[in-house]
PAKE-427156 format. One record per residue: z, y, x of N, C-alpha, C, CB in turn; residue number from 1; residue in three letters. Coordinates in steps of 0.1 Angstrom, whole numbers. Each point is the difference from the previous one (the first is absolute). Glycine has a CB too. Layout:
<rs>
{n.z:Z | n.y:Y | n.x:X | ca.z:Z | ca.y:Y | ca.x:X | c.z:Z | c.y:Y | c.x:X | cb.z:Z | cb.y:Y | cb.x:X | num:NUM | residu:ALA} .
...
</rs>
This chain:
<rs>
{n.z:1068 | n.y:1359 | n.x:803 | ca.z:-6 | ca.y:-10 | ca.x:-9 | c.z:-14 | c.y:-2 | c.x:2 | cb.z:17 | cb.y:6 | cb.x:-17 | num:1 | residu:UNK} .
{n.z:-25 | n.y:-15 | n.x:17 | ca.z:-9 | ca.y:-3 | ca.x:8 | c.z:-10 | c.y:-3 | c.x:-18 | cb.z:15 | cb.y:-10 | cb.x:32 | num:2 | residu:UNK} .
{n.z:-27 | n.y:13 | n.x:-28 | ca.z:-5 | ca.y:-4 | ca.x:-11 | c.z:-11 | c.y:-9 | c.x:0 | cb.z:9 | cb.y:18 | cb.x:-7 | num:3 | residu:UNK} .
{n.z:-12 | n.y:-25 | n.x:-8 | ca.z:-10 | ca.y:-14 | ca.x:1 | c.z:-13 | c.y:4 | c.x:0 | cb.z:14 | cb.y:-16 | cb.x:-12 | num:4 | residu:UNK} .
{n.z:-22 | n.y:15 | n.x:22 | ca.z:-16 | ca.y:2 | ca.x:-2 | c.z:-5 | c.y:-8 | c.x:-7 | cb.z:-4 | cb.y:7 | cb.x:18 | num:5 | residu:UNK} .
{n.z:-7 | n.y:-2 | n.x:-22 | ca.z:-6 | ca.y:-7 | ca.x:-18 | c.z:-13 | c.y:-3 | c.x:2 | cb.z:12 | cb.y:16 | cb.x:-17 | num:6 | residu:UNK} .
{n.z:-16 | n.y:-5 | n.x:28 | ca.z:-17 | ca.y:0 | ca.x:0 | c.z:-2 | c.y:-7 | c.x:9 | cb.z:-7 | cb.y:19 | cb.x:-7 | num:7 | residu:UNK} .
{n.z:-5 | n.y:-30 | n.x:8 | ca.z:-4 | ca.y:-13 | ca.x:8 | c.z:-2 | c.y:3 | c.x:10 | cb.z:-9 | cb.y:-12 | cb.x:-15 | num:8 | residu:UNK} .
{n.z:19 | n.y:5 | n.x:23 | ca.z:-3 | ca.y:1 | ca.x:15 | c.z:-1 | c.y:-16 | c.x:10 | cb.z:14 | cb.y:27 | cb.x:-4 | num:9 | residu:UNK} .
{n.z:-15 | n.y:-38 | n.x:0 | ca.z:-5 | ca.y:-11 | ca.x:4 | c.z:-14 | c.y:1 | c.x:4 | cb.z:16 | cb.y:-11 | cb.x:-13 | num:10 | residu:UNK} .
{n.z:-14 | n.y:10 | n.x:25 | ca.z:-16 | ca.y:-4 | ca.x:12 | c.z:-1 | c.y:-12 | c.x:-6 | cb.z:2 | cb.y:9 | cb.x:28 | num:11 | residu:UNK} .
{n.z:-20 | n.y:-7 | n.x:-29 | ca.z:-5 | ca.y:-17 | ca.x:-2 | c.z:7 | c.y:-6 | c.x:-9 | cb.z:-6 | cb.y:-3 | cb.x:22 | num:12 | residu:UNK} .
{n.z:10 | n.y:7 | n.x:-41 | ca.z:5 | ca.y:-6 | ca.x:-6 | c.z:-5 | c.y:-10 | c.x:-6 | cb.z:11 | cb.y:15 | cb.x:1 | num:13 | residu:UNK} .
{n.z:-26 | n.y:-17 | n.x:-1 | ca.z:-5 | ca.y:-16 | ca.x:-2 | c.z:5 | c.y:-8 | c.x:9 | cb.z:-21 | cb.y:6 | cb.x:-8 | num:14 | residu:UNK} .
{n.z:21 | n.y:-7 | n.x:21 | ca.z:9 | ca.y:-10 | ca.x:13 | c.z:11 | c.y:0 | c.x:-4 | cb.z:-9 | cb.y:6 | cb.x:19 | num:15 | residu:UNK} .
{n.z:17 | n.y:6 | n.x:-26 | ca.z:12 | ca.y:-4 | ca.x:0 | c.z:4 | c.y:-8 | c.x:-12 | cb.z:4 | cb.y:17 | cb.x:14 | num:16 | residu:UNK} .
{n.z:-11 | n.y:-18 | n.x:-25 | ca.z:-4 | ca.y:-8 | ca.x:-13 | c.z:-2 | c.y:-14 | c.x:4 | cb.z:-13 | cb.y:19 | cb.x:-11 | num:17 | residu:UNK} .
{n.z:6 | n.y:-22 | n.x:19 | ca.z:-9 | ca.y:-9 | ca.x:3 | c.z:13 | c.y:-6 | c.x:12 | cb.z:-30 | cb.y:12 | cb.x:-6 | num:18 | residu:UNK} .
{n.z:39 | n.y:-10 | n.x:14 | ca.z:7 | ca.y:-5 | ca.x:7 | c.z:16 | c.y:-2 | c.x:-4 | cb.z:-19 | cb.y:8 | cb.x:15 | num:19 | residu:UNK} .
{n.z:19 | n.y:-3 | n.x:-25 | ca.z:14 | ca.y:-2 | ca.x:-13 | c.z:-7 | c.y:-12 | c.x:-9 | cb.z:11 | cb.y:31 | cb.x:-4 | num:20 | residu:UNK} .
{n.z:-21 | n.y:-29 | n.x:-3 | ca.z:-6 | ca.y:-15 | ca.x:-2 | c.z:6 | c.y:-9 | c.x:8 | cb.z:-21 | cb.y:7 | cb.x:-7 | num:21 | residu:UNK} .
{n.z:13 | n.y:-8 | n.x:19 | ca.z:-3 | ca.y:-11 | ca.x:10 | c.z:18 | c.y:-5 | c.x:2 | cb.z:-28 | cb.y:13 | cb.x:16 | num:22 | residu:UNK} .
{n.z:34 | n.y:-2 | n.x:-17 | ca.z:17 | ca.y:-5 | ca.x:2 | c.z:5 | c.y:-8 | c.x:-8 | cb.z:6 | cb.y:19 | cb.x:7 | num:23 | residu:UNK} .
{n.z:-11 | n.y:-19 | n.x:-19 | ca.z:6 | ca.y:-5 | ca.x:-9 | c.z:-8 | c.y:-15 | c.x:-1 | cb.z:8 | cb.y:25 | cb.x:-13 | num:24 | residu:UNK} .
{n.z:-18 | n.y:-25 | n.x:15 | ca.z:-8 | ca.y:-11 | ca.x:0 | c.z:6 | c.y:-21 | c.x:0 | cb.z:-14 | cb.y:27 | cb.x:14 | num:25 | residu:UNK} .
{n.z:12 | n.y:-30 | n.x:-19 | ca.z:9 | ca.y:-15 | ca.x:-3 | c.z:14 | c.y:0 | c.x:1 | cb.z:-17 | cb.y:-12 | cb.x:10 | num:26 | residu:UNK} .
{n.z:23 | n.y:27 | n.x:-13 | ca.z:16 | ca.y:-4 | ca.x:-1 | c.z:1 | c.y:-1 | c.x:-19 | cb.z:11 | cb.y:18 | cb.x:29 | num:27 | residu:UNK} .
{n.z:0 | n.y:-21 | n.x:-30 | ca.z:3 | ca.y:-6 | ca.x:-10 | c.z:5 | c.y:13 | c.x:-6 | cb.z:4 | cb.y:-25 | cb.x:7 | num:28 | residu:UNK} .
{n.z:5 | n.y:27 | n.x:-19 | ca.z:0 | ca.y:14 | ca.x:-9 | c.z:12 | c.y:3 | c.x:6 | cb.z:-13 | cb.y:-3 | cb.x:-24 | num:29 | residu:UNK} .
{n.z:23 | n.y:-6 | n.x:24 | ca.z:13 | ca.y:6 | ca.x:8 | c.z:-4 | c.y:2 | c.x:14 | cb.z:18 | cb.y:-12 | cb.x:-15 | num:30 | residu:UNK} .
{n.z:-24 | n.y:8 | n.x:22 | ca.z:-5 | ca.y:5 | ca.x:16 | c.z:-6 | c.y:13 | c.x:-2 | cb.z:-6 | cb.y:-23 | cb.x:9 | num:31 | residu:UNK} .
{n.z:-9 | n.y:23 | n.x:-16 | ca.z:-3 | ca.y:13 | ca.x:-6 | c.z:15 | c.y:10 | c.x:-3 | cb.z:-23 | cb.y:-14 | cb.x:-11 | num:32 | residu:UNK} .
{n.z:34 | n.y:10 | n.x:3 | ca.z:7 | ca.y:10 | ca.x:-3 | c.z:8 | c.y:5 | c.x:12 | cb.z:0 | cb.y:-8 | cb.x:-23 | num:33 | residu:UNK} .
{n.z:3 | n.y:-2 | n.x:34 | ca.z:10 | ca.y:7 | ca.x:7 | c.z:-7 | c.y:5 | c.x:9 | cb.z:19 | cb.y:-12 | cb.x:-5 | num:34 | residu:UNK} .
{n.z:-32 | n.y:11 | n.x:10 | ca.z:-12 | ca.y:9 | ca.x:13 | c.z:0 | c.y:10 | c.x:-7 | cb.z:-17 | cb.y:-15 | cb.x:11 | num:35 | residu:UNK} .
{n.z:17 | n.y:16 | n.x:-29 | ca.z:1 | ca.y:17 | ca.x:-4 | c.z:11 | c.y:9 | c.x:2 | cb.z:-12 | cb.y:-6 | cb.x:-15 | num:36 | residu:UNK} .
{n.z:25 | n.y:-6 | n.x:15 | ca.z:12 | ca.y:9 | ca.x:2 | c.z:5 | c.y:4 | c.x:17 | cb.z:8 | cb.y:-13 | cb.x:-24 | num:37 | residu:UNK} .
{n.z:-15 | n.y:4 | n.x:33 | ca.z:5 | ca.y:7 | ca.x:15 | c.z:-13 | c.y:4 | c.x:5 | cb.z:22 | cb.y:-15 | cb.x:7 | num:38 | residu:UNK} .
{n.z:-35 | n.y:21 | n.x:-13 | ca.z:-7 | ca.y:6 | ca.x:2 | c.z:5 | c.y:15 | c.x:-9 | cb.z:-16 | cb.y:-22 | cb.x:9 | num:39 | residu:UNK} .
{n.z:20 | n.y:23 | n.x:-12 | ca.z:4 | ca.y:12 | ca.x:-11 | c.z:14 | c.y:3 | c.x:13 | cb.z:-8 | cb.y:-9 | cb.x:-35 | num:40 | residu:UNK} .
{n.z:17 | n.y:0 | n.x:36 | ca.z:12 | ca.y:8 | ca.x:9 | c.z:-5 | c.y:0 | c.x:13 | cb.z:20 | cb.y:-8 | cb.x:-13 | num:41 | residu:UNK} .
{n.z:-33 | n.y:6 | n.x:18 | ca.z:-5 | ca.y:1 | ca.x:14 | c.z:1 | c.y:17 | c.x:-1 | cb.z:-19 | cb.y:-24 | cb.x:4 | num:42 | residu:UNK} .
{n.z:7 | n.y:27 | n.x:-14 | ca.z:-8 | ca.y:13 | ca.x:-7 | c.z:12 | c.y:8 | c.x:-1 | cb.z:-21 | cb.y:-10 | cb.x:-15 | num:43 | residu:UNK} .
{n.z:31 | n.y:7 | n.x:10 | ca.z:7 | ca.y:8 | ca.x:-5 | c.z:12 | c.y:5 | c.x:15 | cb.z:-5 | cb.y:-12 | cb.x:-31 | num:44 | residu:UNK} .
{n.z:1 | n.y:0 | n.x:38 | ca.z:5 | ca.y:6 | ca.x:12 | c.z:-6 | c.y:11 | c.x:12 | cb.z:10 | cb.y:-21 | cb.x:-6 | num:45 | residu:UNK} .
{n.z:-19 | n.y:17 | n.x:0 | ca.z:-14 | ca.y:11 | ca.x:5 | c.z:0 | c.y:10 | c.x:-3 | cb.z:-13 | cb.y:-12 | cb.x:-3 | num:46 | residu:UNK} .
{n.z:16 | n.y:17 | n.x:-11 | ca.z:4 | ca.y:10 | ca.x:-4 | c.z:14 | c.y:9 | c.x:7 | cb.z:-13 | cb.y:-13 | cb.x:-20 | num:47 | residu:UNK} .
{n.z:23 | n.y:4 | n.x:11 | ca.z:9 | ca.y:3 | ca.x:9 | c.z:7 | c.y:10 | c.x:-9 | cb.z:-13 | cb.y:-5 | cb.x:21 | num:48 | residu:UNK} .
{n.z:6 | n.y:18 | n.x:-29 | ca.z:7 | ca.y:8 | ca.x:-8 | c.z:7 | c.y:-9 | c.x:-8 | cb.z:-15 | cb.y:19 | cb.x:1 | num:49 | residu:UNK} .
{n.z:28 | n.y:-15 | n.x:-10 | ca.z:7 | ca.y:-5 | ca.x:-10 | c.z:-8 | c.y:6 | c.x:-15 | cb.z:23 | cb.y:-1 | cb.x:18 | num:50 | residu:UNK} .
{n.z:-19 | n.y:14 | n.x:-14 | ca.z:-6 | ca.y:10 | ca.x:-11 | c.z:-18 | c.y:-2 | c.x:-6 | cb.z:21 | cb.y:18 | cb.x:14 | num:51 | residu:UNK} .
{n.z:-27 | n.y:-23 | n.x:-2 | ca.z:-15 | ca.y:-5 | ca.x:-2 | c.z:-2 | c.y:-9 | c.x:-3 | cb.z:-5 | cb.y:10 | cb.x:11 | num:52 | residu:UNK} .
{n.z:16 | n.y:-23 | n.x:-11 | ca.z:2 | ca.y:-12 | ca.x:-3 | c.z:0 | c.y:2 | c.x:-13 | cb.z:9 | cb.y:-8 | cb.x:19 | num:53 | residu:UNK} .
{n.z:1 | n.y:14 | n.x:-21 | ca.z:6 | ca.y:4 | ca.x:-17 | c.z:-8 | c.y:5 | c.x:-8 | cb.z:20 | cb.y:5 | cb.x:6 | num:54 | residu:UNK} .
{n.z:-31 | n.y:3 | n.x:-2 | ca.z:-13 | ca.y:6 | ca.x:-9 | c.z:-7 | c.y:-10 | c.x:1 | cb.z:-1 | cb.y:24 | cb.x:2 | num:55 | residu:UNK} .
{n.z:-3 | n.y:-36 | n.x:5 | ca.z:-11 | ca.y:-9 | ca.x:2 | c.z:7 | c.y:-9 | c.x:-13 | cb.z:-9 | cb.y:2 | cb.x:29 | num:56 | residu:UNK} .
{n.z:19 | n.y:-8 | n.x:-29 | ca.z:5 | ca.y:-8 | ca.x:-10 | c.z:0 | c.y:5 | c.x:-12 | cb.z:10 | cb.y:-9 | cb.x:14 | num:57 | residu:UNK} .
{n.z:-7 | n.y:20 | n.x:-20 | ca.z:-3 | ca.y:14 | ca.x:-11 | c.z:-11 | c.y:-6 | c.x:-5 | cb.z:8 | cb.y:24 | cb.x:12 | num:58 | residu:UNK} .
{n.z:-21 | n.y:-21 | n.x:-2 | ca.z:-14 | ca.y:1 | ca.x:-4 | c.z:-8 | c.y:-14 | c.x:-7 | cb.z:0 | cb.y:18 | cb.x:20 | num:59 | residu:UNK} .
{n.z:9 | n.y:-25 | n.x:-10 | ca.z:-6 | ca.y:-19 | ca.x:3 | c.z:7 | c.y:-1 | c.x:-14 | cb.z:1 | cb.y:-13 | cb.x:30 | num:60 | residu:UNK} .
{n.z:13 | n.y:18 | n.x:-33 | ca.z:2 | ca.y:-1 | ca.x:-17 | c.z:-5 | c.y:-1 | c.x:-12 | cb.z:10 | cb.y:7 | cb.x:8 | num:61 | residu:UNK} .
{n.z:-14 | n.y:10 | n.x:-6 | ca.z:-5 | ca.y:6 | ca.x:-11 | c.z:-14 | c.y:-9 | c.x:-4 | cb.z:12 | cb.y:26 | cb.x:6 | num:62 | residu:UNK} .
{n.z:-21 | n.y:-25 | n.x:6 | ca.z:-12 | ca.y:-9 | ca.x:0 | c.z:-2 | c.y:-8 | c.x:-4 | cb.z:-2 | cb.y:6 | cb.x:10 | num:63 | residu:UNK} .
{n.z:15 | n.y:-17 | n.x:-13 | ca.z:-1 | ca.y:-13 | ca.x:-3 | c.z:8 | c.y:-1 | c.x:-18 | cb.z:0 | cb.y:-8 | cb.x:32 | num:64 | residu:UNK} .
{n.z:4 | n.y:16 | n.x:-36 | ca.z:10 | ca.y:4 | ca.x:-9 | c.z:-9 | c.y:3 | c.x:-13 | cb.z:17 | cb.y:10 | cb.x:19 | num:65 | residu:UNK} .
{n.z:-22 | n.y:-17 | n.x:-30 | ca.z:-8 | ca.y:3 | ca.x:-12 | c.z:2 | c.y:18 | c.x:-1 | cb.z:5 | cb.y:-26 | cb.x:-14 | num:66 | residu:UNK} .
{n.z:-13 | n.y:32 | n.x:8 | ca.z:5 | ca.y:11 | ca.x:-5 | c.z:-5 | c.y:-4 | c.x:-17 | cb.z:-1 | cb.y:18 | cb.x:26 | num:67 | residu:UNK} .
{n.z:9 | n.y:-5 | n.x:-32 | ca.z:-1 | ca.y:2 | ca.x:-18 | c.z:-11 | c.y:9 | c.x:-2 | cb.z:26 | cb.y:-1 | cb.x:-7 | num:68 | residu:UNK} .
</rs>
């Protein structure tokens, strides 16, 4: 079982800020939505773990998820 790294490891993550902007740039919100969804299954083919997939989605959850 392969596990999800947590601690920041993106080279040059202003560029990479700055060139996810630039992607999105005059597309419309559903264009915007679907460059997030086959840039996520690019990544996630990148990855490649299932089990690391499955803790990435976990996290991306909880993070987005109100707490009490």
């Amino acid at each position: 079982m392969g596990t999800l790294a947590i601690e920041p490891r993106i080279t040059r993550p202003d560029d990479f800020y700055e060139a996810l902007i630039k992607a999105h740039r005059g597309l419309s919100d559903e264009q915007s939505r679907q460059l997030n969804a086959r840039l996520i299954l690019v990544l996630a083919n990148q990855i490649g773990d299932f089990d690391v997939l499955e803790q990435a989605l976990d996290l991306a959850r909880e993070d987005g998820v109100a707490r009490d």
